[in-house]
Kinemage of the C-alpha trace (Angstrom):
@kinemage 1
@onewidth
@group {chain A} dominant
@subgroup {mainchain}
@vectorlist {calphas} color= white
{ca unk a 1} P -56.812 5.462 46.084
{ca unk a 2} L -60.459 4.949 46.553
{ca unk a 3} L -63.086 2.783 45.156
{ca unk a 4} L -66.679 2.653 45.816
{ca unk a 5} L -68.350 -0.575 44.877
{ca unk a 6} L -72.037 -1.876 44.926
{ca unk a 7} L -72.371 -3.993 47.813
{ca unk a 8} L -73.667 -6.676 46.071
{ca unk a 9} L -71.308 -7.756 43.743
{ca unk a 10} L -69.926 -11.272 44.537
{ca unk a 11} L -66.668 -12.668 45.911
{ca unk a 12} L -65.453 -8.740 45.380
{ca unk a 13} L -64.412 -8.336 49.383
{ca unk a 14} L -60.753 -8.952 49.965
{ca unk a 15} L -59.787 -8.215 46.082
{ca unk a 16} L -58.522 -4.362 46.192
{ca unk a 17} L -58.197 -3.511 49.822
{ca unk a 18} L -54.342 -4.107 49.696
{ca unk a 19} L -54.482 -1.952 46.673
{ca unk a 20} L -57.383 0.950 48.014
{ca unk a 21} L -59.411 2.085 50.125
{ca unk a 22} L -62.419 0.336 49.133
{ca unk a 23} L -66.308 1.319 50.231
{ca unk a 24} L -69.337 -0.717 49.557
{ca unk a 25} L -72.801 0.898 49.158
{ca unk a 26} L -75.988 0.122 47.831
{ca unk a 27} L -76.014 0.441 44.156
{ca unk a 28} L -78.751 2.420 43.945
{ca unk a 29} L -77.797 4.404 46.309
{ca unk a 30} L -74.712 5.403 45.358
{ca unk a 31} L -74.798 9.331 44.932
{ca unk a 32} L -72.465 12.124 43.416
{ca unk a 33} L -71.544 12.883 47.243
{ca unk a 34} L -70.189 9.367 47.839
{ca unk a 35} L -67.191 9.877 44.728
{ca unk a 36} L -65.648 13.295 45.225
{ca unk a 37} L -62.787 11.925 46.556
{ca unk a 38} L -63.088 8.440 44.498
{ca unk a 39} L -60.832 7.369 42.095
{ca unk a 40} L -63.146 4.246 40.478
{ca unk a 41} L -66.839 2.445 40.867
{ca unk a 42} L -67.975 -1.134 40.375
{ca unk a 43} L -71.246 -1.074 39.733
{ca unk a 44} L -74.192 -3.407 38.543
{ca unk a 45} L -77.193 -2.288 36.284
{ca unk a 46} L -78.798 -0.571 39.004
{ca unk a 47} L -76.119 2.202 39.150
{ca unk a 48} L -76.619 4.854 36.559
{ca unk a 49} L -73.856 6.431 35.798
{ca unk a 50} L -74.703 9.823 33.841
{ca unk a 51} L -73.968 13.205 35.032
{ca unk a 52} L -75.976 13.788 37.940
{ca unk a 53} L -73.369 11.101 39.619
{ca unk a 54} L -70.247 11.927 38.232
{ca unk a 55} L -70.409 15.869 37.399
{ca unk a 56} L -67.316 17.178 39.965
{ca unk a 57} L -66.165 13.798 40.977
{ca unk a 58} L -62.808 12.026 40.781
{ca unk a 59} L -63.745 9.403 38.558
{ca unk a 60} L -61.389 8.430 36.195
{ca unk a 61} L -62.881 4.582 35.806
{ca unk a 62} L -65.741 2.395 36.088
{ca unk a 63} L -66.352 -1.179 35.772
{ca unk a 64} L -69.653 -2.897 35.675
{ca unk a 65} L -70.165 -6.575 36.463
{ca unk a 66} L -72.719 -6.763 34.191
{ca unk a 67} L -72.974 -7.758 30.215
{ca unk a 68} L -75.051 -4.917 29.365
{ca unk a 69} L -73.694 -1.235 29.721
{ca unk a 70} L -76.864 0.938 29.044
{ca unk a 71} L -76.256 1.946 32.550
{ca unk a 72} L -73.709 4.258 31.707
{ca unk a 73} L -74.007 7.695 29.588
{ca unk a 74} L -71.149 6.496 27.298
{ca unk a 75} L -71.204 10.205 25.697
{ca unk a 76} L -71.209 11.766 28.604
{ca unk a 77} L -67.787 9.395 30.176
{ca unk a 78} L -65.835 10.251 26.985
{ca unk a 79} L -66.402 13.972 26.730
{ca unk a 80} L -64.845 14.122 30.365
{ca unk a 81} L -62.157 11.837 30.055
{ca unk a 82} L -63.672 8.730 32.135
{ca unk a 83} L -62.988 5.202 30.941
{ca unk a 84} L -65.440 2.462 31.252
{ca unk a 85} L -65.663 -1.521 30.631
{ca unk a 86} L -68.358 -4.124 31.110
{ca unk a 87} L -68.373 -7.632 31.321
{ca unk a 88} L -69.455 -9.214 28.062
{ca unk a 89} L -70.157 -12.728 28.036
{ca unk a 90} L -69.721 -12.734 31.555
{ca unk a 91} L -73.081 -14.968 32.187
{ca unk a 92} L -73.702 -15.957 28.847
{ca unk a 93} L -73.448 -19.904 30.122
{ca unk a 94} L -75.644 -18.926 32.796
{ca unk a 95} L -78.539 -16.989 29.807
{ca unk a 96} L -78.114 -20.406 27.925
{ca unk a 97} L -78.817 -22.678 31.321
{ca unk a 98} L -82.056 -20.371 31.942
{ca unk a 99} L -83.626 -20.775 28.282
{ca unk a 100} L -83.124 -24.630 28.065
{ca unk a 101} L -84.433 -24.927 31.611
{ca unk a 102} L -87.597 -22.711 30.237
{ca unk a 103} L -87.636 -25.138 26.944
{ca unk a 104} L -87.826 -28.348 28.679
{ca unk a 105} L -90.291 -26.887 31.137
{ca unk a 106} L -92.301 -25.251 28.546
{ca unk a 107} L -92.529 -28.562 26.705
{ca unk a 108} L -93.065 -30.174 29.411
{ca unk a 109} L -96.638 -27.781 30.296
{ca unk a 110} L -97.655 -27.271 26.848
{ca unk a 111} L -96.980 -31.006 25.560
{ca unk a 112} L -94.638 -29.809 23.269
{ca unk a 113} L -91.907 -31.914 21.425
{ca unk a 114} L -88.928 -29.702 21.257
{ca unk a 115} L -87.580 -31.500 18.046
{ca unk a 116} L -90.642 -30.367 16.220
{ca unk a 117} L -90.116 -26.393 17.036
{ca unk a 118} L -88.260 -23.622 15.508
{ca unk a 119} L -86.356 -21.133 18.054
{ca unk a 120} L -85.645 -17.636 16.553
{ca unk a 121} L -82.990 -16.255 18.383
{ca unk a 122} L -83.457 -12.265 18.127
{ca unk a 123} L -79.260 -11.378 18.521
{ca unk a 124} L -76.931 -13.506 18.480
{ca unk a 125} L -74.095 -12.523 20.108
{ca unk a 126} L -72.259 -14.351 22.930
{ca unk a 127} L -75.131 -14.811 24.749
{ca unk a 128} L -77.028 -15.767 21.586
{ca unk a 129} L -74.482 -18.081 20.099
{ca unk a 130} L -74.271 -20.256 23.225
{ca unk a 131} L -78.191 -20.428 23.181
{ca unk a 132} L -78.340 -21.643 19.727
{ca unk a 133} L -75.877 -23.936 19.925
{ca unk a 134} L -77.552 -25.389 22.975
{ca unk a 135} L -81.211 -25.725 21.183
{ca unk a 136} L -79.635 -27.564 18.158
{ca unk a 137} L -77.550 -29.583 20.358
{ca unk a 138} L -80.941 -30.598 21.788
{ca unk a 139} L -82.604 -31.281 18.555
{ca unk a 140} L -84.556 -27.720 17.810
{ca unk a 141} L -84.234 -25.919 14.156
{ca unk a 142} L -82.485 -22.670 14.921
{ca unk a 143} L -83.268 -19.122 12.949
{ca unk a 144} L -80.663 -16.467 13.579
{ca unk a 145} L -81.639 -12.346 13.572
{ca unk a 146} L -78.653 -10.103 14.398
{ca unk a 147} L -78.981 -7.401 11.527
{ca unk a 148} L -75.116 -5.757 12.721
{ca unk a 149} L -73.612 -9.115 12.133
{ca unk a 150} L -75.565 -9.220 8.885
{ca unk a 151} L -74.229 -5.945 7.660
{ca unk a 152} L -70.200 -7.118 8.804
{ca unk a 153} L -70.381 -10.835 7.737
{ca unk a 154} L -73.095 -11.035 4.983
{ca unk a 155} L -76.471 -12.885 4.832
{ca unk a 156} L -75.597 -16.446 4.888
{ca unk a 157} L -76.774 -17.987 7.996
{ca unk a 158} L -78.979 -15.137 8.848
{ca unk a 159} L -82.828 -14.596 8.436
{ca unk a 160} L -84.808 -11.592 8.427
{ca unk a 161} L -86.986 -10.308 11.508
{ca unk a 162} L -89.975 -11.299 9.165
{ca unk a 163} L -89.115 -14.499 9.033
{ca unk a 164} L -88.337 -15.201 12.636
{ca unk a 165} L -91.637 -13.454 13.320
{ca unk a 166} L -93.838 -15.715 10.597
{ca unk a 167} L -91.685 -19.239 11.237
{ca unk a 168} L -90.423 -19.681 14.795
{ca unk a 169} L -92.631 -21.077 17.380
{ca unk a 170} L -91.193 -19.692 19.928
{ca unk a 171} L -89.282 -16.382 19.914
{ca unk a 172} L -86.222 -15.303 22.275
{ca unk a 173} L -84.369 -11.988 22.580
{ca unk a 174} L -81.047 -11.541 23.387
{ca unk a 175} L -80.152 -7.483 22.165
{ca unk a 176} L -79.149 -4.577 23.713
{ca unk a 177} L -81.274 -1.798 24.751
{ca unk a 178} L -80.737 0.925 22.042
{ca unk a 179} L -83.230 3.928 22.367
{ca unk a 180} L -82.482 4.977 19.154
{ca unk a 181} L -80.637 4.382 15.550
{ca unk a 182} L -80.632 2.223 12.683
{ca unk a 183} L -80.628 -0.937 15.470
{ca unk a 184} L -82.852 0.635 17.696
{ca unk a 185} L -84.097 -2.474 20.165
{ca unk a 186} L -86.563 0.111 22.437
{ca unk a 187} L -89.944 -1.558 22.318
{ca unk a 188} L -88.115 -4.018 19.303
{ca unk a 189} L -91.321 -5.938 20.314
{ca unk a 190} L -94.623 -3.223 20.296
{ca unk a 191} L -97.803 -4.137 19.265
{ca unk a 192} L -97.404 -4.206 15.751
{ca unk a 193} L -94.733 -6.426 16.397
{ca unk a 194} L -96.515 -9.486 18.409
{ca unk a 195} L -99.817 -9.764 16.436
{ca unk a 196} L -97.402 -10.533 13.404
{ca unk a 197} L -95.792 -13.441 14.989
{ca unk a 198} L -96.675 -17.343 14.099
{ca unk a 199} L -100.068 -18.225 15.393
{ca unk a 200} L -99.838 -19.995 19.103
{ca unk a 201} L -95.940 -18.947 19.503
{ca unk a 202} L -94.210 -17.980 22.198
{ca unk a 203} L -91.966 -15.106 23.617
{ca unk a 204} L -89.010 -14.928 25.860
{ca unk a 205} L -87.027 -11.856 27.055
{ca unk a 206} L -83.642 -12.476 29.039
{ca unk a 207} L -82.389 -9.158 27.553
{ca unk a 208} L -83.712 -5.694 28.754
{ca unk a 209} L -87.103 -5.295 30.063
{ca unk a 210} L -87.836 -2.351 27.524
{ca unk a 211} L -87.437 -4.400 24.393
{ca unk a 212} L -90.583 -5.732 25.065
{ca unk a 213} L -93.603 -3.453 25.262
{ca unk a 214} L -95.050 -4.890 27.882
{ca unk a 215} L -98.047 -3.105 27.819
{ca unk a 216} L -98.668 -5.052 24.612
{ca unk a 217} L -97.507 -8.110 25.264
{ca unk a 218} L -100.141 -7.655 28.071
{ca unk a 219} L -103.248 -7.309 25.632
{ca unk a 220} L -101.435 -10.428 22.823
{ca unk a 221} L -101.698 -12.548 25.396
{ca unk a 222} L -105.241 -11.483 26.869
{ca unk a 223} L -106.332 -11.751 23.297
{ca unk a 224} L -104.611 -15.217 22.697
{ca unk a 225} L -102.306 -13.597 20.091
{ca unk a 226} L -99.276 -15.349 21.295
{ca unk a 227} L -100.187 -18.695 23.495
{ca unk a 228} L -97.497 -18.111 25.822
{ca unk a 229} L -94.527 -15.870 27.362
{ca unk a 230} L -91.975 -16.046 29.767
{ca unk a 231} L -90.295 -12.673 31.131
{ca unk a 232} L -86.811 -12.451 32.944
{ca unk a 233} L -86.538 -8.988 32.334
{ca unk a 234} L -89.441 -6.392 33.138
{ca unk a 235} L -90.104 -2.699 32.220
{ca unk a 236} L -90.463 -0.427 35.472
{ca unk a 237} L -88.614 -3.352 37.491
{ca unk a 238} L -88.376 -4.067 40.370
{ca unk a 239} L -92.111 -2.296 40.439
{ca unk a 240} L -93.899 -4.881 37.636
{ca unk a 241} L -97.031 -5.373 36.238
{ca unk a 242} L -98.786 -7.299 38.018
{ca unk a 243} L -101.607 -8.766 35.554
{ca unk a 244} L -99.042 -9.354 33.100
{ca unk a 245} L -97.052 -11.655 35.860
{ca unk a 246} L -100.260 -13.590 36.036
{ca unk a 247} L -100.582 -14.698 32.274
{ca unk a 248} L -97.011 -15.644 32.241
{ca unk a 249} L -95.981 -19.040 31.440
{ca unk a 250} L -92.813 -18.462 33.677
{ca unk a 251} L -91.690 -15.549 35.059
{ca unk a 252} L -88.413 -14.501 37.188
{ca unk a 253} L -87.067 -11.273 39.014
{ca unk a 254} L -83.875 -10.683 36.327
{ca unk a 255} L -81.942 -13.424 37.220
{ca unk a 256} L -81.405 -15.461 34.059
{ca unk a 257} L -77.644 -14.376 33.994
{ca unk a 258} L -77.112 -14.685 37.683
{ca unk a 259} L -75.246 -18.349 38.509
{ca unk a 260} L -72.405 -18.533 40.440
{ca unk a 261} L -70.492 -19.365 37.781
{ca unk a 262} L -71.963 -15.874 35.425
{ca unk a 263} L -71.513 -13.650 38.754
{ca unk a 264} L -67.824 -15.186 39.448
{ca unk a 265} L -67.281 -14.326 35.999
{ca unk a 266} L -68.049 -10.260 36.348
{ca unk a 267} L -66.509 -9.981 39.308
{ca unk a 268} L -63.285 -11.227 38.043
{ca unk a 269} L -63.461 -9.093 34.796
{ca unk a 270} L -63.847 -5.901 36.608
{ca unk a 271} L -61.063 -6.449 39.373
{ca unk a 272} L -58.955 -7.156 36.451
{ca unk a 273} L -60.268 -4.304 34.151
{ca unk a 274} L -59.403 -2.126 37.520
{ca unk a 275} L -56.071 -3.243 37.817
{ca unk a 276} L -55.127 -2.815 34.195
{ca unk a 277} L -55.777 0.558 34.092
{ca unk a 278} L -54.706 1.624 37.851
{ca unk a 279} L -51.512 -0.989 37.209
{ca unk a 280} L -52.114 -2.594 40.185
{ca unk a 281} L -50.234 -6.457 39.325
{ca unk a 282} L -53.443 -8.425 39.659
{ca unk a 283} L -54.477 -8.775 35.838
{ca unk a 284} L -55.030 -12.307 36.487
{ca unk a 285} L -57.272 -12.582 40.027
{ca unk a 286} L -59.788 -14.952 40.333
{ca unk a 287} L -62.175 -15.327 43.059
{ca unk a 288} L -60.937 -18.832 45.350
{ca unk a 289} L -64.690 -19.164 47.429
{ca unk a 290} L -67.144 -20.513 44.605
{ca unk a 291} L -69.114 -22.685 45.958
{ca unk a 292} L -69.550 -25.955 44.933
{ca unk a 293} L -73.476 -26.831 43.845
{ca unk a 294} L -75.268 -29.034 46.440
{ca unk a 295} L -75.997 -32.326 44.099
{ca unk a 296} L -72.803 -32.021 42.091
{ca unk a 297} L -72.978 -35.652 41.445
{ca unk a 298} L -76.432 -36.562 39.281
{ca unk a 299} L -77.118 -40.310 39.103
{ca unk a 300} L -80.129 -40.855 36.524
{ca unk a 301} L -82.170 -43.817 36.196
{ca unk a 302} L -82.670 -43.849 32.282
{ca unk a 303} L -85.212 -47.022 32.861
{ca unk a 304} L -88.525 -46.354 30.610
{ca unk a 305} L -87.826 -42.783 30.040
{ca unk a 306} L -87.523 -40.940 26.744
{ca unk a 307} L -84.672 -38.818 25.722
{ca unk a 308} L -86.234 -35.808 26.340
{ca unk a 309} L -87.411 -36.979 29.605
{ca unk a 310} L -84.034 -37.632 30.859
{ca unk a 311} L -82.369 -34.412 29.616
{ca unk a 312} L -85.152 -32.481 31.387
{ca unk a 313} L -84.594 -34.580 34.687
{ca unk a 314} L -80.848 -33.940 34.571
{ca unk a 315} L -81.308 -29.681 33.711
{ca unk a 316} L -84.054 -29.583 36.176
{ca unk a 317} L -81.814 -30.868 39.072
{ca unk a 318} L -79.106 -28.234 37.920
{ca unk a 319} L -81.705 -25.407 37.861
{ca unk a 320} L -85.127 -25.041 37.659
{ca unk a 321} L -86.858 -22.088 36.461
{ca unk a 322} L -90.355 -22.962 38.203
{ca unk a 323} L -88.546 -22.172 41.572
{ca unk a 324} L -87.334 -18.725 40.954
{ca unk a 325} L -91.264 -18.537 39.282
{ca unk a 326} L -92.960 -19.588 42.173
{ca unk a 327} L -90.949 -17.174 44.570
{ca unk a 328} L -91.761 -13.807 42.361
{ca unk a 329} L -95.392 -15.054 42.156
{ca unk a 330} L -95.293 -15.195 46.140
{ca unk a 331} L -93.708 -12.194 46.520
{ca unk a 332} L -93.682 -9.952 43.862
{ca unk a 333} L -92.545 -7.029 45.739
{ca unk a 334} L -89.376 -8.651 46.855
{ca unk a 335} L -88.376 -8.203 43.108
{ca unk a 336} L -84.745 -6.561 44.384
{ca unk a 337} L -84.566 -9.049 47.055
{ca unk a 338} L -85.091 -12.136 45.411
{ca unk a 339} L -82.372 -10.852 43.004
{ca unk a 340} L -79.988 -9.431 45.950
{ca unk a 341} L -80.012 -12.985 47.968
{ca unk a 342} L -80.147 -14.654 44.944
{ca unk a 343} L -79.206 -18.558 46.018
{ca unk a 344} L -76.330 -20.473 44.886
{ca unk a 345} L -76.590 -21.952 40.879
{ca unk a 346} L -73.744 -23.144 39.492
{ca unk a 347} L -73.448 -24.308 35.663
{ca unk a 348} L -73.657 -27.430 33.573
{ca unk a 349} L -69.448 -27.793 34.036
{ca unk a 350} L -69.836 -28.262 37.883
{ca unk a 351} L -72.291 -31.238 37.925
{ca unk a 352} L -71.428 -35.343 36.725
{ca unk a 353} L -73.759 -37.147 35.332
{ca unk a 354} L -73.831 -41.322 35.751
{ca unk a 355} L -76.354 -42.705 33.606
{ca unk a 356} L -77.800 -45.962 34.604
{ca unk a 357} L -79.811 -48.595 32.337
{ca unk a 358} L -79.258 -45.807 29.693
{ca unk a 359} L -80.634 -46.822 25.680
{ca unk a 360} L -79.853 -44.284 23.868
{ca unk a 361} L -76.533 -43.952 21.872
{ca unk a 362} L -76.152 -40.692 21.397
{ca unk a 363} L -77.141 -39.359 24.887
{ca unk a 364} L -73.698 -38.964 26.638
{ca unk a 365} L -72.544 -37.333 23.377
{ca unk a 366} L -75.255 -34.983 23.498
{ca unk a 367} L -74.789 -34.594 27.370
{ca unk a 368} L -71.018 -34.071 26.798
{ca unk a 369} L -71.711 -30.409 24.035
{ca unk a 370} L -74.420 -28.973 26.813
{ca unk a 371} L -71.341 -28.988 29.499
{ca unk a 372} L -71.829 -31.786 31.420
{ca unk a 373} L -69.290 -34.455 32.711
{ca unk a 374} L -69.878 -38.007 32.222
């Protein structure tokens, strides 16, 4: 049996080579040559899987690491017999860590008291859920969009794009990429789009680079449509507009999903997705080298701070999103390699907290539903 992996998948060495003979490439460099003889491929985003790899190939199954699966010509895999599985809610902790990093830090820049906004979270699936829950944990009125959940579970609870679009002050996507359909996400966010949203709001893609027009998003914010924007996710990554990077609040090199913890978590689903269907006895492997995060143990002096201030101290010690910022603004062409070597981040569950002179009542409580240990 073979398997050709992307050599950058995490913890993934040592997993199948009892089971195959395993071969690690470059994702994007994987080509049609490379699986004639192979049986499976683990792939991340940057592997497209259509027929120009796969036509005369071996292939009976791939895995990718990855939540989203847009990567793959799903028509094409089940019109020749290939079976395929992603990873979903893999880094979905991680997504959530990422957009209350941005919200603290945004508030933080623009002087903004979170418990005054409105979020409107644009899909809420399992990445979307965990965000929401997160912002109201931390105070913030929540406004859901996910028009398929709509449809399947009726309006309550739900608002209309409209309404996101008039009422939230700051906006955040979390969809697929569909090119086309009834929930077609492609360019969700054009021109039309932005210059309908709440006066002075803000916008936030951790989804897929194309759901934004970025071309527009370009001229709202030249034009002071929108007062801010933060981009994970870019179109034409890793090669990204560079004028738009400049008017960005905060921007990062597609790496909101990428902790430890998110990465650990894909790795884990594929090997066992693999060994399901290849019956290989390893349905329940789990990577044993995490590593632990460098301050695991955060002692905060609550002593004439605010609330805020002190949740924003203890996120901002776990990760902070101005340092992934500052690295793409330095090196914007190291887009792939910022993401490649991306450093160790592990999630809210790996760090303790000790809170000393601490006032408020409520703050280990709150500390407790974002993940933490007390």
């Amino acid at each position: 049996m073979k398997i050709v992996a992307d050599h950058k998948i995490p913890f993934l060495k040592g997993a199948l080579e009892d089971y195959a003979n395993v071969v690690y490439l470059p994702g994007n460099a994987i080509s049609q040559s490379d699986l004639l003889d192979a049986d499976a491929l683990i792939i991340r985003t940057r592997t497209r899987c259509n027929a120009g790899l796969l036509d005369g190939t071996k292939v009976k199954f791939i895995a990718t690491a990855t939540i989203g699966y847009d990567h793959i010509d799903v028509d094409y895999c089940k019109k020749n017999g290939i079976e395929w599985t992603n990873a979903p809610g893999c880094n979905s902790s991680s997504v959530e860590q990422y957009l209350i990093s941005a919200l603290v830090s945004l508030a933080e820049k623009k002087k903004l008291k979170l418990k005054e906004l409105k979020l409107g979270v644009v899909g809420v699936g399992n990445v979307g859920k965990k965000v929401a829950r997160a912002a109201e944990v931390l105070g913030i009125k929540v406004l859901l969009n996910d028009p398929p959940r709509e449809r399947q579970e009726g309006k309550a609870g739900f608002s209309s794009l409209e309404d996101l679009r008039s009422q939230a002050d700051i906006l955040s996507f979390h969809v697929p990429l569909n090119k086309d359909g009834v929930d077609k996400t492609f360019h969700l966010a054009d021109e039309r789009f932005l210059v309908k949203m709440k006066k002075n709001s803000i916008l936030i893609n951790t989804s897929r680079g194309e759901v934004v027009d970025n071309l527009a998003l370009k001229k709202a914010l030249k034009n002071k449509v929108l007062s801010g924007a933060i981009l994970d996710v870019w179109e034409g990554e890793p090669n990204i507009d560079l004028e738009l990077l400049s008017l960005l609040d905060f921007s990062t090199p597609h790496i909101a999903g990428y902790s430890t913890d998110g990465k650990a978590n894909g790795t884990m689903m594929s090997v066992q997705a693999i060994s399901r269907f290849f019956k290989l006895g390893i349905d329940h492997w789990k990577p044993d080298s995490v590593p632990f995060a460098l301050n695991q143990d955060l002692k905060i002096d609550c002593a004439n701070k605010s609330e805020s201030e002190i949740i924003r101290e203890i996120y901002l010690n776990c990760y902070d999103i101005s340092v992934d910022d500052g690295a793409l603004r330095k090196n914007p062409s190291e887009f792939e390699n910022l993401r490649g070597a991306y450093r160790t981040r592990r999630e809210a569950n790996s760090y303790s907290v000790q809170l000393v002179n601490n006032q408020f009542k409520k703050l280990e409580n709150t500390l407790n539903n974002l993940g933490f240990k007390l």
